[in-house]
C-alpha positions as a LaTeX table, in Angstrom:
\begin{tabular}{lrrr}
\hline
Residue & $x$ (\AA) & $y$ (\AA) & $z$ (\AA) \\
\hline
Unk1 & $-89.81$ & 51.64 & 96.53 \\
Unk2 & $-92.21$ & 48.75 & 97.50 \\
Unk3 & $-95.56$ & 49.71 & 98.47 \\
Unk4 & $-95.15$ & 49.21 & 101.67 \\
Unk5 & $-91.87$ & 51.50 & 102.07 \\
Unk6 & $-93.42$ & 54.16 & 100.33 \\
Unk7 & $-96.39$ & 54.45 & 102.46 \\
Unk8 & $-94.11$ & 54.15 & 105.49 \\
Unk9 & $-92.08$ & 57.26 & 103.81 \\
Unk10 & $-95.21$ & 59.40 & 103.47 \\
Unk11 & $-96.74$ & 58.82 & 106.93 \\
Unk12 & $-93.24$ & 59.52 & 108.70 \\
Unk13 & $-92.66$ & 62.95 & 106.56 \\
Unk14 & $-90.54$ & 62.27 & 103.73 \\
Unk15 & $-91.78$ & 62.57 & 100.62 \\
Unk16 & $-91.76$ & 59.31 & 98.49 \\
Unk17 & $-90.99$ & 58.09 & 94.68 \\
Unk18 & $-94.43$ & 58.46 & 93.91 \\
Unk19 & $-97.31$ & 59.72 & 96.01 \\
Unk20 & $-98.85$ & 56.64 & 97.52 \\
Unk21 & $-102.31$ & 56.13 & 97.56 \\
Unk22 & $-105.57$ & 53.88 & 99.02 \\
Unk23 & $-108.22$ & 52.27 & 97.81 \\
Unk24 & $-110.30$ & 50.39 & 100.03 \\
Unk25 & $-107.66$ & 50.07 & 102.61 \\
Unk26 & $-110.16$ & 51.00 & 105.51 \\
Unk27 & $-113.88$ & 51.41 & 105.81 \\
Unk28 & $-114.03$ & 55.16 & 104.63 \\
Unk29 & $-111.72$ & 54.52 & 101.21 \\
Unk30 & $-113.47$ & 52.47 & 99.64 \\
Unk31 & $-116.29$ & 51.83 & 96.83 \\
Unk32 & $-120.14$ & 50.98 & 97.37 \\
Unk33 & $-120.37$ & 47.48 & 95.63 \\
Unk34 & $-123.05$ & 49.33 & 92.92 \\
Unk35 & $-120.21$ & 51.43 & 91.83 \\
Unk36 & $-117.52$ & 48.50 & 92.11 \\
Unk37 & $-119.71$ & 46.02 & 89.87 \\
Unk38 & $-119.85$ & 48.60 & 86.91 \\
Unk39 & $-115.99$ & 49.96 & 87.61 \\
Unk40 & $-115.18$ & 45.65 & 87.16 \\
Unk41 & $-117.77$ & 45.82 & 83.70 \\
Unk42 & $-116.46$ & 49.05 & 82.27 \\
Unk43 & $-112.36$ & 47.60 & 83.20 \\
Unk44 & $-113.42$ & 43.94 & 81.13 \\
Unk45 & $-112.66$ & 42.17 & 84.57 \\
Unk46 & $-115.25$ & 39.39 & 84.53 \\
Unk47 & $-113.84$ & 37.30 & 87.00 \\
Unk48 & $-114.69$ & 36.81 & 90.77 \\
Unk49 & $-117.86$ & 37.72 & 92.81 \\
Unk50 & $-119.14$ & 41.21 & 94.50 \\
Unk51 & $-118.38$ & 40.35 & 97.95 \\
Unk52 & $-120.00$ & 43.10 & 100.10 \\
Unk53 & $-117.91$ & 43.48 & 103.44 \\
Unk54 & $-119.46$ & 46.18 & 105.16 \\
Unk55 & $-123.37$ & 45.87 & 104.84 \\
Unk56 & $-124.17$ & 49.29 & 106.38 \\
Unk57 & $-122.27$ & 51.15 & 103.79 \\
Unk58 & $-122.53$ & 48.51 & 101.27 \\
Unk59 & $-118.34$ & 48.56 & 100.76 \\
Unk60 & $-117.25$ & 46.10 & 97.86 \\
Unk61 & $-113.50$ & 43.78 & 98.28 \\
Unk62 & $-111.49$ & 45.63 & 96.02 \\
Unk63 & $-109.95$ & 42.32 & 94.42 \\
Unk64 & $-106.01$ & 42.16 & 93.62 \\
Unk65 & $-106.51$ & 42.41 & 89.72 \\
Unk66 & $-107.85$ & 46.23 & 90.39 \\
Unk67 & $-105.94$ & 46.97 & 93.20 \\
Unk68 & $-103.08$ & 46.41 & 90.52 \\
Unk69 & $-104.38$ & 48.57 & 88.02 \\
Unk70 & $-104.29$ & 51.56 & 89.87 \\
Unk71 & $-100.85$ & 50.81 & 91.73 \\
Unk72 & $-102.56$ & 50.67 & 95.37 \\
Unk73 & $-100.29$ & 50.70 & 97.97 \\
Unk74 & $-102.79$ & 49.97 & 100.84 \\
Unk75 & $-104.57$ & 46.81 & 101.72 \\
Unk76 & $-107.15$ & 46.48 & 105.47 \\
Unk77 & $-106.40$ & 43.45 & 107.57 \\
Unk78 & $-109.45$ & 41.99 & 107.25 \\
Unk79 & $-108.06$ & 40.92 & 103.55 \\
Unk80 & $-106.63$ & 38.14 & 105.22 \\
Unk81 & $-109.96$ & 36.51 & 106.35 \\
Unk82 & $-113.12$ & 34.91 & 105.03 \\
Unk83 & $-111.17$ & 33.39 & 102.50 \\
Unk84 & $-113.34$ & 30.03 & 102.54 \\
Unk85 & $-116.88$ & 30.31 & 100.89 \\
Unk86 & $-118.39$ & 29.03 & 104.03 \\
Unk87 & $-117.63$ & 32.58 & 105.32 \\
Unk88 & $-120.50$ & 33.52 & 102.60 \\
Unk89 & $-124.05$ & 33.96 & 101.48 \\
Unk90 & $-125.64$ & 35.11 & 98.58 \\
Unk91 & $-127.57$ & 38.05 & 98.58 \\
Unk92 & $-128.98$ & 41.02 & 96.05 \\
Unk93 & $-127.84$ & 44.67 & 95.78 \\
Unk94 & $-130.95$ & 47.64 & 95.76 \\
Unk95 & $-130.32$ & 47.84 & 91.66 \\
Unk96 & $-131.11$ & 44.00 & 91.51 \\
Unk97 & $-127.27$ & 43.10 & 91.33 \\
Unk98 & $-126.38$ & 39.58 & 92.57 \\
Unk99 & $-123.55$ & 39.47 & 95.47 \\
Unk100 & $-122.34$ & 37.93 & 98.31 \\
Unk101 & $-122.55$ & 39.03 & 102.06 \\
Unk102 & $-120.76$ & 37.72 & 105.16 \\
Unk103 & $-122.55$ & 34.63 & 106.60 \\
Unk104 & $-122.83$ & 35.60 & 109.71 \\
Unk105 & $-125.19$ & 38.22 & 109.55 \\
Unk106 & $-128.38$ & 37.41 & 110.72 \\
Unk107 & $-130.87$ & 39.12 & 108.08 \\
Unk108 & $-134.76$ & 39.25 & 107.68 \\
Unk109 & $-137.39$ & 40.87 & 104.97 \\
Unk110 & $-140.75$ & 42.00 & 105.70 \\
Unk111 & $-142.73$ & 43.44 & 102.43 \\
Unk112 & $-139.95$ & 45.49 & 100.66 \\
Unk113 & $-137.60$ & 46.17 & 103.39 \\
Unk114 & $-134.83$ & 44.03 & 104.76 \\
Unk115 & $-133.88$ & 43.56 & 108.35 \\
Unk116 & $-130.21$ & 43.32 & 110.30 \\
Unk117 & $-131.19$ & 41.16 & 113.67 \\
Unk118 & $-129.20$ & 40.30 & 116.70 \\
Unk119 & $-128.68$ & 37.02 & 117.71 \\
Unk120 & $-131.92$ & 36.61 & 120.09 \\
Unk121 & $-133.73$ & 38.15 & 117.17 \\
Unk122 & $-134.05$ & 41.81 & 117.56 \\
Unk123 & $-134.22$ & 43.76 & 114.58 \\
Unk124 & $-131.14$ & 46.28 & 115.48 \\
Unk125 & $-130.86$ & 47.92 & 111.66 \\
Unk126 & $-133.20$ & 48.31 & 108.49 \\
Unk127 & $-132.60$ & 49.00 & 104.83 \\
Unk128 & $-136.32$ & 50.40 & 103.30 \\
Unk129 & $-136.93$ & 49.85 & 99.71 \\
Unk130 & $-134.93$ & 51.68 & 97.61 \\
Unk131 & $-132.59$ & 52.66 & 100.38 \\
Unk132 & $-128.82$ & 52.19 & 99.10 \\
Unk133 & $-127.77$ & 51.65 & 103.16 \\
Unk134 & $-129.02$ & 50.14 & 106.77 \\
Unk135 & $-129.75$ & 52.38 & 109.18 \\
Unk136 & $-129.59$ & 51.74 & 112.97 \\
Unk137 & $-133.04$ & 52.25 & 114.48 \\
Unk138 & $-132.14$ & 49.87 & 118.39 \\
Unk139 & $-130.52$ & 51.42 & 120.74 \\
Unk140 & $-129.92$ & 49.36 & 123.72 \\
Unk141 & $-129.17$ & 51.50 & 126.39 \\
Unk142 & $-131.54$ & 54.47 & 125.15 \\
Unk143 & $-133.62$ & 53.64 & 128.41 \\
Unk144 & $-130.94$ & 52.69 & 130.40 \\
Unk145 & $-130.92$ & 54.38 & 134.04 \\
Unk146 & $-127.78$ & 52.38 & 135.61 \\
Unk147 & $-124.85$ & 53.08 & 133.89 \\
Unk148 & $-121.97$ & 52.42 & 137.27 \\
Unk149 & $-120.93$ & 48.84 & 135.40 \\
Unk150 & $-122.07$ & 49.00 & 131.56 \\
Unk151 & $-121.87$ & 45.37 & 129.58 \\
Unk152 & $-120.45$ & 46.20 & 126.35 \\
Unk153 & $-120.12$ & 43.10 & 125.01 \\
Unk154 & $-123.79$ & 42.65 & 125.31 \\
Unk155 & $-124.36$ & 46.19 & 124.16 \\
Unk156 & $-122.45$ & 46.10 & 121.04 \\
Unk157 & $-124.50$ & 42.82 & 120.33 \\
Unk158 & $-127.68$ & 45.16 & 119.38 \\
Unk159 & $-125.82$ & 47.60 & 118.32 \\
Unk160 & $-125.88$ & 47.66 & 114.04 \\
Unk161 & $-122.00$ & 49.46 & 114.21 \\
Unk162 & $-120.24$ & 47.15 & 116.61 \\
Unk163 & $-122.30$ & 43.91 & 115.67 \\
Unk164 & $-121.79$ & 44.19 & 111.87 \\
Unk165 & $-117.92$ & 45.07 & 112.00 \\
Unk166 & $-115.41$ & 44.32 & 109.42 \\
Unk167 & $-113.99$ & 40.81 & 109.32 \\
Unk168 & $-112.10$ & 39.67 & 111.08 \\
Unk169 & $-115.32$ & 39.58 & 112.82 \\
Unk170 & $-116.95$ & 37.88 & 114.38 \\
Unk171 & $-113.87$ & 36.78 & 115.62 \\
Unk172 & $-113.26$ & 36.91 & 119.44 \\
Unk173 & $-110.55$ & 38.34 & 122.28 \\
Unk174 & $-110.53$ & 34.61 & 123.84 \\
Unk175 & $-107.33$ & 32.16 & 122.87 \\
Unk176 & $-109.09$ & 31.12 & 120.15 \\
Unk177 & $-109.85$ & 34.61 & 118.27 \\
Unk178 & $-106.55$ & 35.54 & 119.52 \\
Unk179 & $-104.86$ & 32.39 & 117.52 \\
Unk180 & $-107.08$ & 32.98 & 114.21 \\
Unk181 & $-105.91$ & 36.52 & 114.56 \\
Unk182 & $-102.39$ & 36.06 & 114.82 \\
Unk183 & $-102.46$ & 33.27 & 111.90 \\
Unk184 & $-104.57$ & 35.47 & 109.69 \\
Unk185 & $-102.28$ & 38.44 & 110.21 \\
Unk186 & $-99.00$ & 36.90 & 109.70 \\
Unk187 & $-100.16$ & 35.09 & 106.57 \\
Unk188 & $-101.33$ & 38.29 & 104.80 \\
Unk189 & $-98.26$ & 40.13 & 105.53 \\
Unk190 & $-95.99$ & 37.14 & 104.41 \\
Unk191 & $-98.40$ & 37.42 & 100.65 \\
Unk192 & $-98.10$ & 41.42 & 100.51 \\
Unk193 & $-95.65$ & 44.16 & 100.14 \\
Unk194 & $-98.96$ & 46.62 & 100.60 \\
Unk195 & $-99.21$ & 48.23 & 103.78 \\
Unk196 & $-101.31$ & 46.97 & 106.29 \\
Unk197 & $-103.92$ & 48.95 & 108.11 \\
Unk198 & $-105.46$ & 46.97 & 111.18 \\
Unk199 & $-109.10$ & 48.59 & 111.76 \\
Unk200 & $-109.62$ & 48.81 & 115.41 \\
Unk201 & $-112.28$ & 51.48 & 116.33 \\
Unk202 & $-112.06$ & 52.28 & 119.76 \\
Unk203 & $-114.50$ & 55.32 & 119.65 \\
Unk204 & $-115.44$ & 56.79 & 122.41 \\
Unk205 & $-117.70$ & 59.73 & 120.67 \\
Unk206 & $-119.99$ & 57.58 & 118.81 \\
Unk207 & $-120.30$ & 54.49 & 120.44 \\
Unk208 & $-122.26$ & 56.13 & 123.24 \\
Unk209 & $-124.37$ & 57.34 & 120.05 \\
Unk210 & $-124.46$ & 54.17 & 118.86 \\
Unk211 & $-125.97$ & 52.90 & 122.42 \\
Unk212 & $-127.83$ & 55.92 & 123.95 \\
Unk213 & $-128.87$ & 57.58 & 120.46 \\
Unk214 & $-127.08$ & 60.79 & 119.42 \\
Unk215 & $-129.46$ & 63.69 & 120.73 \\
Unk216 & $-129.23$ & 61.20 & 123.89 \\
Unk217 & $-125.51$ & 61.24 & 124.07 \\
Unk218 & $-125.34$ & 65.26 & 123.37 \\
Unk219 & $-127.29$ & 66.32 & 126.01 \\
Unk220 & $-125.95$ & 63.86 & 128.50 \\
Unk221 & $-122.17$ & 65.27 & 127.18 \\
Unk222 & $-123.84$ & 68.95 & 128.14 \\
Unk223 & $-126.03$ & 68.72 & 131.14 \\
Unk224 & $-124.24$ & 65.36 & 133.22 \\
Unk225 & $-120.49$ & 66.11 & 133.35 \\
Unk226 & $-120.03$ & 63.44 & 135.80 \\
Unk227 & $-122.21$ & 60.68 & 134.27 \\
Unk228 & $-120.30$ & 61.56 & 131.30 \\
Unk229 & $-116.73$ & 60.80 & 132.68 \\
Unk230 & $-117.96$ & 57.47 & 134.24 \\
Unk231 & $-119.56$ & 55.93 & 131.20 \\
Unk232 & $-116.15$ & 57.24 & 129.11 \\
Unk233 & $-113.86$ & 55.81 & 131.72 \\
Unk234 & $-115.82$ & 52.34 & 131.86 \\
Unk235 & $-115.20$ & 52.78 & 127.65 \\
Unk236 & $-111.40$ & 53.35 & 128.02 \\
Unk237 & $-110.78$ & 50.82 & 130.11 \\
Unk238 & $-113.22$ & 48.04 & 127.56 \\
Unk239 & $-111.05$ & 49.49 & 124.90 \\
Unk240 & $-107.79$ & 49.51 & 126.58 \\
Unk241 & $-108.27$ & 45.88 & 127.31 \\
Unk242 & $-109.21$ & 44.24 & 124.14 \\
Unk243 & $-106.39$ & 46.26 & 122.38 \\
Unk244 & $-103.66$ & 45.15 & 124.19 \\
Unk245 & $-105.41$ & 41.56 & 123.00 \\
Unk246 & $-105.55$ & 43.25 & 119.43 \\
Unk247 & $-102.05$ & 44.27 & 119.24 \\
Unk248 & $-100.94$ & 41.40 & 121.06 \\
Unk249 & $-102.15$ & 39.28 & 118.04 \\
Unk250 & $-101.61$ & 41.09 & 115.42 \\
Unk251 & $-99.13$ & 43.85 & 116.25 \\
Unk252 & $-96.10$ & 42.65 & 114.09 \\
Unk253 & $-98.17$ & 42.02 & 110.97 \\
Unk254 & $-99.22$ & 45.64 & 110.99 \\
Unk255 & $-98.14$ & 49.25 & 110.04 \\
Unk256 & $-101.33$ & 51.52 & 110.61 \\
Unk257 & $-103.75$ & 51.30 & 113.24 \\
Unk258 & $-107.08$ & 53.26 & 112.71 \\
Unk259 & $-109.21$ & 54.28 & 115.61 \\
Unk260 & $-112.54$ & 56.35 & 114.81 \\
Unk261 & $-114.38$ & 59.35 & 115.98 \\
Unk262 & $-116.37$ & 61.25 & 113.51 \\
Unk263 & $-116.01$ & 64.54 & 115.85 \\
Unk264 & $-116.72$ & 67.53 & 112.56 \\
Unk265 & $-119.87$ & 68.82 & 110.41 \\
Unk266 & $-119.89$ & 71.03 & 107.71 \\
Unk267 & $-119.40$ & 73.97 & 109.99 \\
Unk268 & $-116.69$ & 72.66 & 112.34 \\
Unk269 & $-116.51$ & 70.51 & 115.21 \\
Unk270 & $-119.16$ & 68.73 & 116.67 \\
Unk271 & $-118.58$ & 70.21 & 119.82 \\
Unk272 & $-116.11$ & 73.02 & 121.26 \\
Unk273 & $-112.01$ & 72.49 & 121.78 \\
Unk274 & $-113.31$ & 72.82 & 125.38 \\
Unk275 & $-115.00$ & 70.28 & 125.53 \\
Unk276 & $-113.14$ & 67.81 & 123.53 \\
Unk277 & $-110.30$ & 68.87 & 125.59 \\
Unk278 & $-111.94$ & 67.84 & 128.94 \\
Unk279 & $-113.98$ & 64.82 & 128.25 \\
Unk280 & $-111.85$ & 62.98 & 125.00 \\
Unk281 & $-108.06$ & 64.92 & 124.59 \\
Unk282 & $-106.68$ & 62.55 & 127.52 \\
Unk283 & $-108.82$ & 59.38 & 127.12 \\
Unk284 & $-107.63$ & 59.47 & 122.98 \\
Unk285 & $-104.26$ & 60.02 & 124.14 \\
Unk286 & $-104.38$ & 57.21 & 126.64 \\
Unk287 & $-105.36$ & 54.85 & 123.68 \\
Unk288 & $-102.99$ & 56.22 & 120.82 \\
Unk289 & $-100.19$ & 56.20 & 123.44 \\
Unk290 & $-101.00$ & 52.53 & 124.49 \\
Unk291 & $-101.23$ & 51.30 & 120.88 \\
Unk292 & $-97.37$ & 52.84 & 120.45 \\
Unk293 & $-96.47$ & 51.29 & 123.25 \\
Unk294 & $-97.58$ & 47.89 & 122.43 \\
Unk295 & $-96.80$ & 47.96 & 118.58 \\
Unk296 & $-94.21$ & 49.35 & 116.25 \\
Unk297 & $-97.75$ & 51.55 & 114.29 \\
Unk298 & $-98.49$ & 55.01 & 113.56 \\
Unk299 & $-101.78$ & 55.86 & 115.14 \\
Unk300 & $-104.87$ & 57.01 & 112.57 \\
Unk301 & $-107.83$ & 58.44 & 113.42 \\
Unk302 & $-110.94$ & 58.36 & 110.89 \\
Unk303 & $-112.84$ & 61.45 & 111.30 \\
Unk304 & $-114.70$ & 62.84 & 109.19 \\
Unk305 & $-116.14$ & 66.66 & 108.96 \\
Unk306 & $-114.61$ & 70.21 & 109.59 \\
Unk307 & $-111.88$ & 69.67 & 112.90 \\
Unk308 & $-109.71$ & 72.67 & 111.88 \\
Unk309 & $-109.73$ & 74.11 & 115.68 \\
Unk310 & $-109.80$ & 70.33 & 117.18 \\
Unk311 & $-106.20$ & 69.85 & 115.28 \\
Unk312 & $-103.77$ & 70.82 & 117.52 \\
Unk313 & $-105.50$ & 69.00 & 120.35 \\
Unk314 & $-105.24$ & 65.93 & 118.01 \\
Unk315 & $-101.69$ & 66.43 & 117.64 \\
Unk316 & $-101.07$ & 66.57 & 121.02 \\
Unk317 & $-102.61$ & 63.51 & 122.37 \\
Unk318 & $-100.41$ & 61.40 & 119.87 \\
Unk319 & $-102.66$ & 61.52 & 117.02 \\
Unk320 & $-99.87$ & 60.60 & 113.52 \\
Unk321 & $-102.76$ & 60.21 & 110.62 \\
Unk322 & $-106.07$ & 61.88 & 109.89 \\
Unk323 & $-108.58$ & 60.66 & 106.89 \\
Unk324 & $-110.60$ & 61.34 & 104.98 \\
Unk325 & $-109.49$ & 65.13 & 105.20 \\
Unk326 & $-112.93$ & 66.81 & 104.59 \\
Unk327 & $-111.72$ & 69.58 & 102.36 \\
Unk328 & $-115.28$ & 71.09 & 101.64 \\
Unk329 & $-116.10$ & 72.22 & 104.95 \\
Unk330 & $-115.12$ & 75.01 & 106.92 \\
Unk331 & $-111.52$ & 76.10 & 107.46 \\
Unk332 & $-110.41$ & 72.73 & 106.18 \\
Unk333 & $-108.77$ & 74.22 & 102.85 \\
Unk334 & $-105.77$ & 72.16 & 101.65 \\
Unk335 & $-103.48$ & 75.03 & 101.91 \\
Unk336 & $-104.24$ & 76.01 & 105.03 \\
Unk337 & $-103.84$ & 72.16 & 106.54 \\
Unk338 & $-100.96$ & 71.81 & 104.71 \\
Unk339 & $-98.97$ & 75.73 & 105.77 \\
Unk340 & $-100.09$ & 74.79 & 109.62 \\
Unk341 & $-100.30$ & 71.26 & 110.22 \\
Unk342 & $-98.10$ & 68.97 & 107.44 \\
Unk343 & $-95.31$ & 69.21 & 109.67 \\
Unk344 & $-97.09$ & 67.12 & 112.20 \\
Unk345 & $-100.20$ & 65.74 & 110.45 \\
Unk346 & $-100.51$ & 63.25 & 107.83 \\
Unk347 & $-103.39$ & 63.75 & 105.58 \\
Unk348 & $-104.26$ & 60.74 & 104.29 \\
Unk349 & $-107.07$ & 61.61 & 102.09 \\
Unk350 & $-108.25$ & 64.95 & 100.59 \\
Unk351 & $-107.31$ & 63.93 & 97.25 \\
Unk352 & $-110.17$ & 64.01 & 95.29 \\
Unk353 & $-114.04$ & 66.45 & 95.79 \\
Unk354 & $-116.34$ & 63.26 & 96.37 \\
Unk355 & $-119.21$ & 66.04 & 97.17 \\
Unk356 & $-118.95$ & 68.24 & 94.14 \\
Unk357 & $-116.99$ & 66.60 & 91.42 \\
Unk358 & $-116.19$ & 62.84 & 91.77 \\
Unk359 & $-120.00$ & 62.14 & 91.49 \\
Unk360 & $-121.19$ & 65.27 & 88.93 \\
Unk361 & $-118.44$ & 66.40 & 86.66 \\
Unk362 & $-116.54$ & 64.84 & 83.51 \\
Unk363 & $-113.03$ & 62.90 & 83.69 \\
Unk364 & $-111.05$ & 66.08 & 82.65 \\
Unk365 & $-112.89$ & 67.91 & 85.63 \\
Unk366 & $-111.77$ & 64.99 & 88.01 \\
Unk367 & $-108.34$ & 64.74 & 86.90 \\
Unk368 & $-107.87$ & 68.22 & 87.29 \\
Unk369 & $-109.20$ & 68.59 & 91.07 \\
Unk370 & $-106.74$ & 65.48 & 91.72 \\
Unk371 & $-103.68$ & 67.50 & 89.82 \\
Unk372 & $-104.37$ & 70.65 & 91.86 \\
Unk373 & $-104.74$ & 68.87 & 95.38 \\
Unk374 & $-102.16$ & 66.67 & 94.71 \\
Unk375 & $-99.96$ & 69.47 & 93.98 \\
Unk376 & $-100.62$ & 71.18 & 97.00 \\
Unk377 & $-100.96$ & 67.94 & 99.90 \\
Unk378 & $-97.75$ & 65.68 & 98.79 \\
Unk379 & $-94.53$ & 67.86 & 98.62 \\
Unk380 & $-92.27$ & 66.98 & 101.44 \\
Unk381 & $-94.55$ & 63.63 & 102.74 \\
Unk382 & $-96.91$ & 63.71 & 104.88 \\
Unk383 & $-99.93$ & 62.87 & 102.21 \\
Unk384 & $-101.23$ & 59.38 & 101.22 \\
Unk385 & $-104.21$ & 59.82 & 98.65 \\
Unk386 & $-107.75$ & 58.68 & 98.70 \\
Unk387 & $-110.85$ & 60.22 & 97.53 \\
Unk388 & $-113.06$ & 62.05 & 100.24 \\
Unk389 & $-114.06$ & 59.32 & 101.74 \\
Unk390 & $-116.14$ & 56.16 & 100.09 \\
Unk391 & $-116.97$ & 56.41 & 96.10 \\
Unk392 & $-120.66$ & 56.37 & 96.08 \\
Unk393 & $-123.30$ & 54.53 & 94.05 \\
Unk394 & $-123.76$ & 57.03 & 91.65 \\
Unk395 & $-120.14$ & 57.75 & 90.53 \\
Unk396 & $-119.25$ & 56.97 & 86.75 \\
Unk397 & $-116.34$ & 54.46 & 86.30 \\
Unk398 & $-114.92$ & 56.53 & 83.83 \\
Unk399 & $-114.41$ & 58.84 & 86.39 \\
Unk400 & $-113.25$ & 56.71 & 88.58 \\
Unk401 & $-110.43$ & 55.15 & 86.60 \\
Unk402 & $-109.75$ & 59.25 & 85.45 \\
Unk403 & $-109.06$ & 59.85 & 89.32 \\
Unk404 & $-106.31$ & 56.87 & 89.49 \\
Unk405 & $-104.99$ & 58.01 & 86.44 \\
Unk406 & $-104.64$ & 61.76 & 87.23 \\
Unk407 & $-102.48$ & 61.21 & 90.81 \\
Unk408 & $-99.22$ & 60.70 & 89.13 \\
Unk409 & $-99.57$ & 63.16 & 86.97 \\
Unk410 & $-100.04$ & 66.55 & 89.12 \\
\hline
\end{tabular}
């Protein structure tokens, strides 16, 4: 099988040559560029740059040459963009490592501490000394009292989620961004038999935390039912729109589309089935279903934490694919996902402890929680691997490469 056919076999239920598997083929499989500049040292690859994609989360460009080493299947649209080294600027890691960030983010330093700023100059995001991420700290409707016609476009612009997306950003819905798009897309698929995973986000959970602030968002969720549907439906419609420009553009060049809603904790959902049911079940479905519509794609939803009793719901507003399958928290045991949901769910992740063992234990101890949850997540399909989500700073490359190794071998 290519890579591309074997992905497609796991993600429609049928279980594949090999198991396929992702690295870096969305925002929560990849590797902080710390980890990825040792992993490239400790491999002998001493070609290329550290380019750092996602400056929140400090995500590394997995480059071809290691992609190939580990027989990836998976490669994120945004691959085919920011080719050009105008689309860069140099900047430094926290451990003092040289790299290279997108150019159009707008950064400052005061003392120690570094700065994300909006385009009139607002400092929306900070990174403190020593800190290995930027953390949001504007929020530009935290004060807001009208919300009967929100400006999103404006909004997302101080927002440190929505204004530091992953590129093809900043790219825009007008003819233009809708060309570049189209281009871009087609000419990655035409240089890869990967499959292609088009990061659109739509998230109607956290974007209003992203805006109001999260205790802000809660309480409105619990004590303003109606203010609640309003803002949401003002969402879905912003959303609907722009992805029916998305898919427009890049619809045939694509196999996966991932939407995202972090919606668990340790200890379960985020909120009850009741409420998911009444204020996100049909506005979710609305979106996955429109995405199908428009596009030959299986839907996937990042979302991280326990969602055990959200599941079914999930399922039954359209949902195809779920990452990074949070194993370690409550009721989200492999072989309990697997016995009730594999026949519906993909699990595209869970292959790999990122909280207990990827970090902390030896390569034996790594290959063997990768034999065992392989064993139990890929018979019969349904089960594309990646680590828990993103390999953190602090994880040994030896480990790493024992992880890659250790798939086909369960």
């Amino acid at each position: 099988m290519t890579s591309r056919e074997r992905v497609l076999a796991a993600i429609n239920h049928k279980e594949p040559d090999r198991v396929a598997v992702d690295f870096s083929g969305h925002r929560s499989s990849g590797i902080m560029a710390i980890a990825y500049a040792r992993l490239k040292k400790y491999l002998g690859i001493t070609s290329g740059d550290i380019y750092v994609y996602d400056i929140p989360q400090q995500l590394a460009i997995v480059e071809p040459e290691v992609l190939d080493r580990f027989h990836i299947d998976v490669i994120e649209l945004g691959r085919g963009f920011g080719l050009e080294k105008e689309y860069w600027k140099e900047w430094e890691l926290p451990d003092g490592t040289p790299c290279k960030i997108p150019a159009y983010i707008n950064l400052a330093k005061e003392a120690d501490d570094w700065f994300v700023c909006s385009d009139d100059g607002t400092r929306i995001a900070t990174q403190p000394k020593d800190s290995l991420y930027f953390d949001q700290i504007y929020f530009p409707l935290e004060n807001a009292n009208d919300l009967k016609s929100v400006d999103f476009d404006a909004a997302f612009e101080k927002s440190m989620w929505t204004k530091l997306s992953s590129p093809p950003a900043p790219l825009s819905y007008d003819p233009e961004g809708i060309r570049l798009l189209r281009e871009g897309a087609k000419k990655l698929r035409e240089s890869t038999d990967r499959a292609i995973v088009g990061l659109y986000g739509g998230n109607l959970h956290e974007i209003p935390q992203f805006l109001f602030r999260a205790d802000n968002w809660f309480m409105m969720l619990a004590s303003e039912p109606e203010k609640t549907h309003h803002f949401l439906d003002q969402l879905v419609e912003y959303h609907s729109k722009n992805l029916e420009k998305y898919l427009s553009a890049v619809g045939d060049y694509i196999d996966i589309i991932q939407f995202g809603d972090d919606l668990g904790m340790q200890t379960g959902p985020q909120m009850s089935k009741k409420m998911y049911d009444t204020f996100f079940k049909p506005r979710h479905g609305c979106l996955w279903k429109q995405a199908k519509k428009l596009a030959d794609v299986k839907v996937m939803l990042h979302c991280c934490g326990g969602v055990y009793p959200l599941l079914p719901s999930l399922i039954e507003a359209g949902l195809d694919i779920i990452n990074p399958v949070q194993t370690t928290c409550k009721d989200m045991e492999p072989e309990r996902l697997k016995r009730e949901f594999g026949q519906d769910m993909v699990f595209w992740g869970g292959g790999c402890n990122t909280r207990d063992v990827l970090g902390v234990g030896t390569p034996e101890q790594v290959a063997e929680d990768v034999r065992e949850r392989v064993r139990i997540l890929a018979p019969g399909g349904g089960f594309v691997f990646q680590q828990i989500h993103n390999i953190m700073a602090n994880v040994p490359p030896e480990n790493i490469e024992a992880m890659f190794n250790a798939i086909h071998s369960a």
